[in-house]
N, C-alpha and C positions, 0 to 999 in steps of 0.2 A: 631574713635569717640565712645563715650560711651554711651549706648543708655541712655535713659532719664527714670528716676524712675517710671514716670506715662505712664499710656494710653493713646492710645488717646481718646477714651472717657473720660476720666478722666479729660484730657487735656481739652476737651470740652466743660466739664462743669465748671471750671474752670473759663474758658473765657467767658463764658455766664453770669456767676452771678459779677464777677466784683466787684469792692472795695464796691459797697452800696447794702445796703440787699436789697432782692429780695426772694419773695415768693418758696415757694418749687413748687409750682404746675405752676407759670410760669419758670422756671426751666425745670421743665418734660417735660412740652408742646413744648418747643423752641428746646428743643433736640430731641425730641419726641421719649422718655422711656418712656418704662411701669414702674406701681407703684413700682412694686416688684427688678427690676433693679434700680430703681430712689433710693427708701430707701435704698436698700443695698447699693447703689455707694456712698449716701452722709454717710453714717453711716462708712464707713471705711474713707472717706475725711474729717469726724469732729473729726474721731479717730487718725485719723495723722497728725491732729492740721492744715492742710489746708485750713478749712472753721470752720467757727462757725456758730452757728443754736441757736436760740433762738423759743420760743413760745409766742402767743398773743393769745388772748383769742376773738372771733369774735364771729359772729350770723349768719347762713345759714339759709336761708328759715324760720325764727324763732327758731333754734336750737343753740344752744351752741355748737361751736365747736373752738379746737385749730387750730392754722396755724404756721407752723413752716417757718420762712424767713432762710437764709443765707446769708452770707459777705464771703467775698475771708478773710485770712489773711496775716501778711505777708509773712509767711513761703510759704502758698498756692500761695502768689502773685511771690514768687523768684522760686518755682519751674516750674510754668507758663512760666515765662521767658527763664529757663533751655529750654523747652520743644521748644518752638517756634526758639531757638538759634543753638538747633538742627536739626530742621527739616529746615532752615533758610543754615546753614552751610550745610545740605544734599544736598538739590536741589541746591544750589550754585555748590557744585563738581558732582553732576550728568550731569549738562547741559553745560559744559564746556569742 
C-alpha cells in the first residue's frame, strides 16, 4: 500500500473545514493548534492548491480586522479521500 501524500494532521484539517468556508480560527480551535502550526499547515494546504483562503474585512471590539475563511478544493477534496481509502484499507487488513 502506498502511503498517502498528507498527514494526518493535514488529513485533519482537511476533514474539518469541508466543501463550505469556514473560518481560520474555528478551524484551529476544532483541531486545537496553535497559531503558528495553524498558519504554517494552511499556508502549505493553500500552496498545494488543497484549500483556498480568502479575506473579509470584519470589526473586533471596534477594530478593523481581516479574517481569513477556507474551502476544501477539489484537489484537497480527492486527496482526502486518497487518505481515508487508506487508512479504510489499513484497518481492514490489520483486523482480519
Amino acid at each position: 500500500m502506498k502511503l498517502p501524500r498528507l498527514s494526518h494532521l493535514q488529513a485533519t484539517v482537511l476533514a474539518t473545514i469541508g466543501p463550505s468556508w469556514m473560518r481560520g480560527e474555528e478551524i484551529r480551535q476544532q483541531c486545537g493548534l496553535g497559531r503558528s502550526t495553524f498558519y504554517l499547515l494552511m499556508k502549505r494546504l493553500e500552496g498545494g492548491s488543497l484549500v483556498r483562503g480568502k479575506y473579509k474585512l470584519t470589526f473586533v471590539r471596534g477594530w478593523r480586522a481581516k479574517e481569513k475563511s477556507y474551502r476544501l478544493t477539489r484537489g484537497g477534496s480527492a486527496e482526502l479521500k486518497k487518505v481515508r481509502e487508506f487508512y479504510r484499507k489499513l484497518f481492514l487488513t490489520t483486523t482480519t
